[in-house]
C-alpha positions as CSV (number, residue, x, y, z in Angstrom):
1,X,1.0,-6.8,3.4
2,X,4.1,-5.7,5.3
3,X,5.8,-2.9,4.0
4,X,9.3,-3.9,2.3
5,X,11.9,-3.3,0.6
6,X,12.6,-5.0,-3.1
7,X,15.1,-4.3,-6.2
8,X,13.9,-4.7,-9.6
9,X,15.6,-4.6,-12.9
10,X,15.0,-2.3,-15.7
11,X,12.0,-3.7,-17.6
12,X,9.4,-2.4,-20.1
13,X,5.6,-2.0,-19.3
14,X,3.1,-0.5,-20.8
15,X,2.1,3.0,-20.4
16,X,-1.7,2.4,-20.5
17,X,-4.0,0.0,-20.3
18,X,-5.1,-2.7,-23.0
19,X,-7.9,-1.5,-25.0
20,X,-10.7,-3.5,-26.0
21,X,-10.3,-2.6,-29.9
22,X,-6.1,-3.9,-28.9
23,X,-7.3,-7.3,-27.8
24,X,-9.7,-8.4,-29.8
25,X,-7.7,-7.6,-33.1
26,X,-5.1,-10.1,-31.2
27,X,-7.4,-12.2,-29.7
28,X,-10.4,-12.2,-32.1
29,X,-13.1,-12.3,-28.9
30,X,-13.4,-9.5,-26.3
31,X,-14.6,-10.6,-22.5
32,X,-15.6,-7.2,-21.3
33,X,-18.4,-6.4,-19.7
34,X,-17.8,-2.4,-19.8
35,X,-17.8,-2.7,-23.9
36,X,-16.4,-0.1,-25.5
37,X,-13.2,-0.3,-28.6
38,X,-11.3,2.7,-26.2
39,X,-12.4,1.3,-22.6
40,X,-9.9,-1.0,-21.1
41,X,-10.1,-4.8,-21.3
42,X,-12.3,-6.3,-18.3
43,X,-13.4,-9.7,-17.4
44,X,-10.8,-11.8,-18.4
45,X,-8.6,-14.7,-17.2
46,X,-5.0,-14.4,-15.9
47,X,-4.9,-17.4,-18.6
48,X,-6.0,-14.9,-21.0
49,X,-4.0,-11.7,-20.4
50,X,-1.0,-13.9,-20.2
51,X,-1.7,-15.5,-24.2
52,X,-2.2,-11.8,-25.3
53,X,0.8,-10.6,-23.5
54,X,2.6,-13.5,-25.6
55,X,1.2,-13.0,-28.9
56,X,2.3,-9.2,-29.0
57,X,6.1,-10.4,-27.5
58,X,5.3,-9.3,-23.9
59,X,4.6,-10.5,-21.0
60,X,3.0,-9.8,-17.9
61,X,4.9,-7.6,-15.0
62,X,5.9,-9.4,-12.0
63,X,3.9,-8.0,-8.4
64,X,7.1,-6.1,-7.8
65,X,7.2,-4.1,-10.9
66,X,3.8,-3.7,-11.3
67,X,3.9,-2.0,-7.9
68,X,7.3,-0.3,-8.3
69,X,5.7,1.5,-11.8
70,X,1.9,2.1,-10.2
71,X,3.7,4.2,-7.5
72,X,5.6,6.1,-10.2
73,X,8.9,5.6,-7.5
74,X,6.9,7.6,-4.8
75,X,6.5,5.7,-1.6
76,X,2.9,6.7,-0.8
77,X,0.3,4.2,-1.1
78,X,-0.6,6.1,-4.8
79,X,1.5,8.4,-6.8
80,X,-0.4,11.3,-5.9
81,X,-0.4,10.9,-1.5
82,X,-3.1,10.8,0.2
83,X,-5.6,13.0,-1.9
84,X,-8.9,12.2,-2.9
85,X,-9.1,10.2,-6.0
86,X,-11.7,11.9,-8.3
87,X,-8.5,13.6,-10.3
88,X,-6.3,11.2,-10.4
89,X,-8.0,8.1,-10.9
90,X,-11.9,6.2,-11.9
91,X,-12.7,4.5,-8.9
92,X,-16.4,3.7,-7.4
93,X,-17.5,6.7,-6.7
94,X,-21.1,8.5,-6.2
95,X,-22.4,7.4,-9.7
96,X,-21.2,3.7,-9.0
97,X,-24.1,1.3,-8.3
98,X,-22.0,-0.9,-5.8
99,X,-21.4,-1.1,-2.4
100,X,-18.3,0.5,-2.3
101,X,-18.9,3.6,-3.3
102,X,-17.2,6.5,-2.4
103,X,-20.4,8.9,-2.1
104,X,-18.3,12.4,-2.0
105,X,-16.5,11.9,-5.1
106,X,-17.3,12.1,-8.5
107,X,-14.5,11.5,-11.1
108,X,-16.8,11.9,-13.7
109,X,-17.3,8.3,-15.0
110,X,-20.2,5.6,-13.4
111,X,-18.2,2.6,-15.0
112,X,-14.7,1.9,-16.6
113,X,-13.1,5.3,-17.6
114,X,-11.7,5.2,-21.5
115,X,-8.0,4.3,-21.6
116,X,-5.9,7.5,-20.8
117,X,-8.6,9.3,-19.0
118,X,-6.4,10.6,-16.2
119,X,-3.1,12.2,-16.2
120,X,0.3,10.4,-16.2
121,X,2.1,9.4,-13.2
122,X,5.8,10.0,-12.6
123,X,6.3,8.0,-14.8
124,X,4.5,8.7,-17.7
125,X,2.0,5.4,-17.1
126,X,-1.8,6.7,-17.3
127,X,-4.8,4.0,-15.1
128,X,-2.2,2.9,-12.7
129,X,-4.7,3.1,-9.8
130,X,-8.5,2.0,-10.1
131,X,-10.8,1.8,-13.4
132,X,-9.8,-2.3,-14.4
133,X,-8.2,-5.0,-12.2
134,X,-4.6,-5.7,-13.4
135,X,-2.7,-9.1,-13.7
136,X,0.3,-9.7,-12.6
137,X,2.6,-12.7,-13.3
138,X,3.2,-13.6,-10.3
139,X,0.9,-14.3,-7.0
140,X,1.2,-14.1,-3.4
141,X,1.8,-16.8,-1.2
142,X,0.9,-16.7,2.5
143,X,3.5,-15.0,4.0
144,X,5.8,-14.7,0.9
145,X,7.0,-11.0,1.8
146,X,8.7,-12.6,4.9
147,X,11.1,-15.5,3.0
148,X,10.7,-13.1,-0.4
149,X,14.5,-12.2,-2.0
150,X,15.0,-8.2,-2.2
151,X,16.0,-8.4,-6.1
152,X,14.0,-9.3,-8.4
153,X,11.6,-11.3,-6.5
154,X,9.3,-13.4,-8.7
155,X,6.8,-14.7,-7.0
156,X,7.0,-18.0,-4.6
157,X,8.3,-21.2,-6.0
158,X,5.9,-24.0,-6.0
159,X,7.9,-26.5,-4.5
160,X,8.1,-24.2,-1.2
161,X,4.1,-23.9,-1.6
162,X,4.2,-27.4,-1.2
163,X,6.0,-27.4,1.6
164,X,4.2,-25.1,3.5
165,X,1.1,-26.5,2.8
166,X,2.4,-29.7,3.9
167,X,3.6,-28.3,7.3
168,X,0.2,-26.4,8.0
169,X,-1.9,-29.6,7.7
170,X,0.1,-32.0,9.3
């Protein structure tokens, strides 16, 4: 992704991630696969974080906010530089059974860390970085960062996608 620069509005998010226990009183099911009522929600749709995000009068931030607040307004790739992880963040680390794994870290948790494990960025939003895949409203087109607008950009428009893909295969 090329590096870029985009204006946002103000705009409300969340300061940590949805809990299981959250959901499913909303939702009445729970997806997870990491169950537990404090854990964050894993293993749903976009379809389905999108209805929840309805049905408690939110909605889901665009890429460009979701960034923007994940970075805590620091421009390094996480809020904290280039450290190692293991303080900051659960990510697949020496107790993690995939492939992935980071073998000389340890940040205490072999699955999905309990909401609110790790300290606050800049902002004051905990699980920013690692533990759960987050949604975002919008998605990434190829090469959208190169047409994007620098304020408020939402995402490509459909009838562009159509375009493009119209142009590649003929």
């Amino acid at each position: 992704v090329p590096v870029h620069n985009v204006c946002v509005q103000s705009f409300l998010i969340s300061k940590r991630e949805v809990a299981q226990k959250n959901f499913q009183a909303i939702m009445g099911f729970n997806p997870s696969q990491n169950v537990g009522a404090d854990f964050p929600v894993d293993s749903l749709t976009w379809d389905e974080a999108n209805d929840y995000c309805r049905k408690t009068s939110r909605r889901l931030p665009t890429e460009a906010e979701w960034e923007l607040a994940a970075r805590g307004g620091k421009d390094s790739e996480f809020y904290w530089g280039k450290l190692a992880p293991d303080k900051h963040a659960n990510f697949c680390d020496s107790t993690c059974k995939l492939n992935i794994r980071e073998p000389r870290q340890n940040d205490g948790f072999s699955h999905t860390a309990p909401v609110g494990s790790f300290p606050p960025n800049p902002y004051g939003l905990q699980d920013m970085a690692g533990n759960v895949g987050e949604w975002v409203f919008d998605w990434m087109a190829e090469n959208y960062y190169r047409q994007s607008p620098k304020n408020n950009p939402r995402g490509p428009n459909p009838n562009l996608d159509a375009k493009i893909s119209q142009s590649i295969t003929h």
